[in-house]
N, C-alpha and C positions, 0 to 999 in steps of 0.2 A: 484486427478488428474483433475482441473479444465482445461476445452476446450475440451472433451472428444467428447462431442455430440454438435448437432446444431437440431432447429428443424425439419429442413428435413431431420435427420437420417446421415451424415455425419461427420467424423471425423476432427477434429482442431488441434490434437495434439497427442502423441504418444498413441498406444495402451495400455491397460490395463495389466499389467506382472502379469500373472498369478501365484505363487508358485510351484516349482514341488512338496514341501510336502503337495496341495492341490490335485495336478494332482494323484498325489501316492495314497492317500484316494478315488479318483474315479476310479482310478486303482482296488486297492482291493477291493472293493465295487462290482463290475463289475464280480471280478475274483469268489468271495463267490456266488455271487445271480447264475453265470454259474454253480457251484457245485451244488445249490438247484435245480437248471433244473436239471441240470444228474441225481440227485434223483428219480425226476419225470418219466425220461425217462424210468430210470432201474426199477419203479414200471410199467409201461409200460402209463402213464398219458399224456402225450406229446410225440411227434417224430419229434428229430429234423433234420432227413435226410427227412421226408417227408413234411415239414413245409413252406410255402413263408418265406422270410426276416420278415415281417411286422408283423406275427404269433408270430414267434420266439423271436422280437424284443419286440413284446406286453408282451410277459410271462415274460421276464426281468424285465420288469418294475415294473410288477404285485410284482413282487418278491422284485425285490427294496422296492418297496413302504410297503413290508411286511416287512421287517428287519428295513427302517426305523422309523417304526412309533410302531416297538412291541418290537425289540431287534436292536436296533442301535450301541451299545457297541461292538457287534459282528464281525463290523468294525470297528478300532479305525480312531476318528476325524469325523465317518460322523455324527455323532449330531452336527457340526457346519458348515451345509449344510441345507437347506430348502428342504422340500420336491421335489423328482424329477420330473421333468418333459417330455412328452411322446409328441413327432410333436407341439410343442409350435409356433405359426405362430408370425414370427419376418420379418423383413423389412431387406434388403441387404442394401451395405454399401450408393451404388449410392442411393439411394430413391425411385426406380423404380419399384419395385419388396417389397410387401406386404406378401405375405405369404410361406414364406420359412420356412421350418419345419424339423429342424435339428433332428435326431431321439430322442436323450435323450438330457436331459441339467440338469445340476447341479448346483445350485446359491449355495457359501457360505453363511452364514448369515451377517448381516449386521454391517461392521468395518473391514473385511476380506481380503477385498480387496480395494485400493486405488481408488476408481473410483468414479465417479458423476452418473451413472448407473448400478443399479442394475440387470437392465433387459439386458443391454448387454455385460454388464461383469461376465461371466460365462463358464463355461467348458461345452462344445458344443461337442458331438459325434455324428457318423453318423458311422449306423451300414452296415454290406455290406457281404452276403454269398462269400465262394467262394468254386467252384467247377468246372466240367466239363461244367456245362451250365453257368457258372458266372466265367468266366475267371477274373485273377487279372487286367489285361490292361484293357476293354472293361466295367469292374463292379467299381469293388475296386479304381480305379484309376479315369478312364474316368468319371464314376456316381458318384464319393466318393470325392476321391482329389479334383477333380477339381471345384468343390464348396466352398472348403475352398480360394481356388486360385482365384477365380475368385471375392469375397467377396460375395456371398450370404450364409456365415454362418462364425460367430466367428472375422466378423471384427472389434472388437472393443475391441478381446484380440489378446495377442501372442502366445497364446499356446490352441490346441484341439485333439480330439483323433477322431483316426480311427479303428473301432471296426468290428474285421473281422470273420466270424462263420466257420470255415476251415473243409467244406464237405467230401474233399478227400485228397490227401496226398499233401500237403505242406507247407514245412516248410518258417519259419520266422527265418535270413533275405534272405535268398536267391530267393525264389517265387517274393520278392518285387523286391529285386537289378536286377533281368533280368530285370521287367519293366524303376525304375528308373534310373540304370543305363547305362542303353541302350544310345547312341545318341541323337533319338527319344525321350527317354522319359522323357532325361533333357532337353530337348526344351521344349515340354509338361506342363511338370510339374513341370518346373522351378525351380529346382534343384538348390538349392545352396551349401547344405551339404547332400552328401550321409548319407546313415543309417547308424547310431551310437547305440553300447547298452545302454541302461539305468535300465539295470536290469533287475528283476523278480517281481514279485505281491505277494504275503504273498501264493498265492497257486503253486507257482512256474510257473508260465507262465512268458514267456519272451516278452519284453516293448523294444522296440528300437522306435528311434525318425529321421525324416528326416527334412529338414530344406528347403521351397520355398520362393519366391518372388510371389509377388501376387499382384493383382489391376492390372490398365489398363499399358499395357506397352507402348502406347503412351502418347502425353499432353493431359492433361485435366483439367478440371474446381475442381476437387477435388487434396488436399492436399495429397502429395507423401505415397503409402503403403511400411510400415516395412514390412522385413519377419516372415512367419509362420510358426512355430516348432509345428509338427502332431507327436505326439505318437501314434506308432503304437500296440495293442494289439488284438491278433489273439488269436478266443478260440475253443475248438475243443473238439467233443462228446468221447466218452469211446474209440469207435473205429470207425475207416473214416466211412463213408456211402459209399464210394465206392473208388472203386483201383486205379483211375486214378490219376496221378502226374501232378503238373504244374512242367514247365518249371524251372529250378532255374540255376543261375547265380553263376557260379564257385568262383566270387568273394568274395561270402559271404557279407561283407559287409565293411566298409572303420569306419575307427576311424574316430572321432570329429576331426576338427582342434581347 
């Protein structure tokens, strides 16, 4: 996909399409290494209700980076994936902003993907607790989304995940569609297609995807942004760390068009 990049970090031509049977191996990849946590937990080695994001985030990786490089077969496809990556400081779409540091990033190996950059064509997550002190609006959304939106992570594909550590009780799609679907929160967060399913992960955690618009909504000196398809996968310990319920939206959630 020649015109991909310019020296100063900007876009000439359409985003990088990512695969969803790329996205689905970072899916399960994700869902296996959250099992090897729960191990840990239930030997009692880690605690993931007592833990910041960036704790919790860190062990992941640790773990990633264990299955990658001793038993990689264990997920099928991620041996044609480079080693993952943990806060990688990448540059936003505009050029302004140098060290944005998307939680995890996955490169395919190289032929994988159609692009002239390897470094910015990659499947990009951004992990986000949620619970009583980390509300979905205020965390997940406000901290989380709205980075994918704004282009300081994953502008130079179409496709990224958003990785949710679900503290207390709430479920996936409805916890999100109060937010997204709210009034408010398609203003926000630019809402083009509500949540859609796209399944399960090989350990049964359910993957739904929403659809934004992103980049500047007035004129500007950079070439018009496509929208961005955020897979959503929410993982969750043996049992809540605590009682409290979010909010959830009766609607459930709205088919693809």
């Amino acid at each position: 996909m020649r015109g991909l990049m310019t020296g100063r970090g900007t876009t000439t031509g359409r985003p990088c399409n990512i695969p969803e049977s790329l996205m689905i191996v970072v899916q399960n990849a994700l869902a296996h290494a959250w099992r090897q946590l729960l191990e840990e937990v239930a030997e009692r080695q880690f605690s993931i209700c007592d833990e910041e994001e960036d704790t919790i985030t860190e062990r992941l990786y640790m773990i990633l980076d264990d299955i990658y490089s001793n038993d990689p077969e264990a997920v099928q496809g991620f041996s044609i994936f480079q080693t993952p990556v943990r806060e990688g400081n990448l540059r936003n779409r505009a050029g302004n902003k140098r060290d944005c540091q998307p939680d995890l990033t996955f490169r395919p190996l190289r032929g994988q993907l159609d692009t002239r950059s390897s470094t910015m064509a990659a499947i990009f997550v951004e992990c986000k607790p949620i619970d009583s002190t980390h509300p979905i609006g205020s965390t997940y959304c406000k901290a989380g989304i709205s980075r994918f939106i704004r282009e300081d992570y994953a502008w130079a594909v179409d496709r990224a995940i958003m990785l949710g550590y679900v503290r207390n009780i709430c479920p996936l799609p409805g916890g999100l569609t109060y937010v997204l679907g709210s009034d408010a929160g398609q203003r926000e967060y630019r809402v083009k297609k509500q949540l859609a399913s796209l399944g399960q992960t090989n350990h049964g955690d359910e993957v739904y995807c929403s659809v934004h618009h992103r980049g500047p909504t007035l004129a500007s000196s950079h070439a018009p942004s496509l929208p961005i398809t955020l897979h959503h996968l929410w993982l969750k310990p043996e049992k809540p760390c605590e009682t409290t319920r979010c909010k959830v939206s009766a609607r459930g959630h709205d088919r693809a068009d």
